[in-house]
N, C-alpha and C positions, 0 to 999 in steps of 0.2 A: 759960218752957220751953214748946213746942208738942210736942205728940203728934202722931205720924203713923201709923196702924195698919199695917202690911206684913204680908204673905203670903207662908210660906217653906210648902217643900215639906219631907218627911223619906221615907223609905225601911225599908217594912217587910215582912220574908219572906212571902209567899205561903202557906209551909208550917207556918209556929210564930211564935211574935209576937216574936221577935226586933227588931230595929231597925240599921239600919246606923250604928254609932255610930264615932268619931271615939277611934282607937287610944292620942293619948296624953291629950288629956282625960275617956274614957268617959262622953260625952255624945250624944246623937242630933244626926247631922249634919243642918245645915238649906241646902238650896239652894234655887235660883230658877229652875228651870225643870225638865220633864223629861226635854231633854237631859243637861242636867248631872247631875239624879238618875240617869240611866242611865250616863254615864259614870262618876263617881263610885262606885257600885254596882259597876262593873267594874274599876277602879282598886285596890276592895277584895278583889277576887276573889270578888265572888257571881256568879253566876249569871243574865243578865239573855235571858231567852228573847223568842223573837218576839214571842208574844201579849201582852209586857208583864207577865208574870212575874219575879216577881224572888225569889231564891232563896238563903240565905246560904248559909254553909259546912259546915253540919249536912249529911249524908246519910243520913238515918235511911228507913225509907219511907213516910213523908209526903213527904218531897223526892223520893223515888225518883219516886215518882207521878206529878209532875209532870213529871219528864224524859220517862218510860215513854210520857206521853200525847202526845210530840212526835214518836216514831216510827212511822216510816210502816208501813202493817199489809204483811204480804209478799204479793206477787204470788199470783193465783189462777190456777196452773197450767191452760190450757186442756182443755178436754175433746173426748177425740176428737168428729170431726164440725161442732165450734163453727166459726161463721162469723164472718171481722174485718166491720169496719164497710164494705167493697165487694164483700162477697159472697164474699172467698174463704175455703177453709174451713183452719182455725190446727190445731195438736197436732202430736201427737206421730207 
């Protein structure tokens, strides 16, 4: 018999040590690449953000958190006077 060592990847939340495991054997799925860890992870309905977050199905606010940190902060209404970037002046 020869051994051959391999390197699989697995898939685990961001937010709480969960693991993405494998619905009818309740084992930790193992892939080979980080594509497929990302599809995969989607396939299962987590939550795979841009920055490579990866997020199960818990919503508690530890997950909150991480969604919270992807939205964009809101516009900073101009102030009378302010000038755009060629000199003319923005507001209200």
């Amino acid at each position: 018999m020869t051994i051959h060592p391999q390197t699989c990847l697995t898939v685990s939340c961001n937010a709480c040590p969960n693991l993405l495991v494998d619905d009818e054997y309740e084992q930790p799925i193992h892939l080979d690449s980080p594509a497929s860890a990302r599809s995969t992870a989607t396939e299962y309905s987590w939550t795979v953000l841009p920055n490579d977050v990866y997020l199960c199905n818990t919503r508690d606010d530890a997950h909150k958190k991480h969604l919270e940190a992807l939205k964009q902060p809101a516009p900073v209404p101009p102030v009378p006077g302010q000038l755009d970037t060629d000199g003319r002046e923005v507001g209200p």
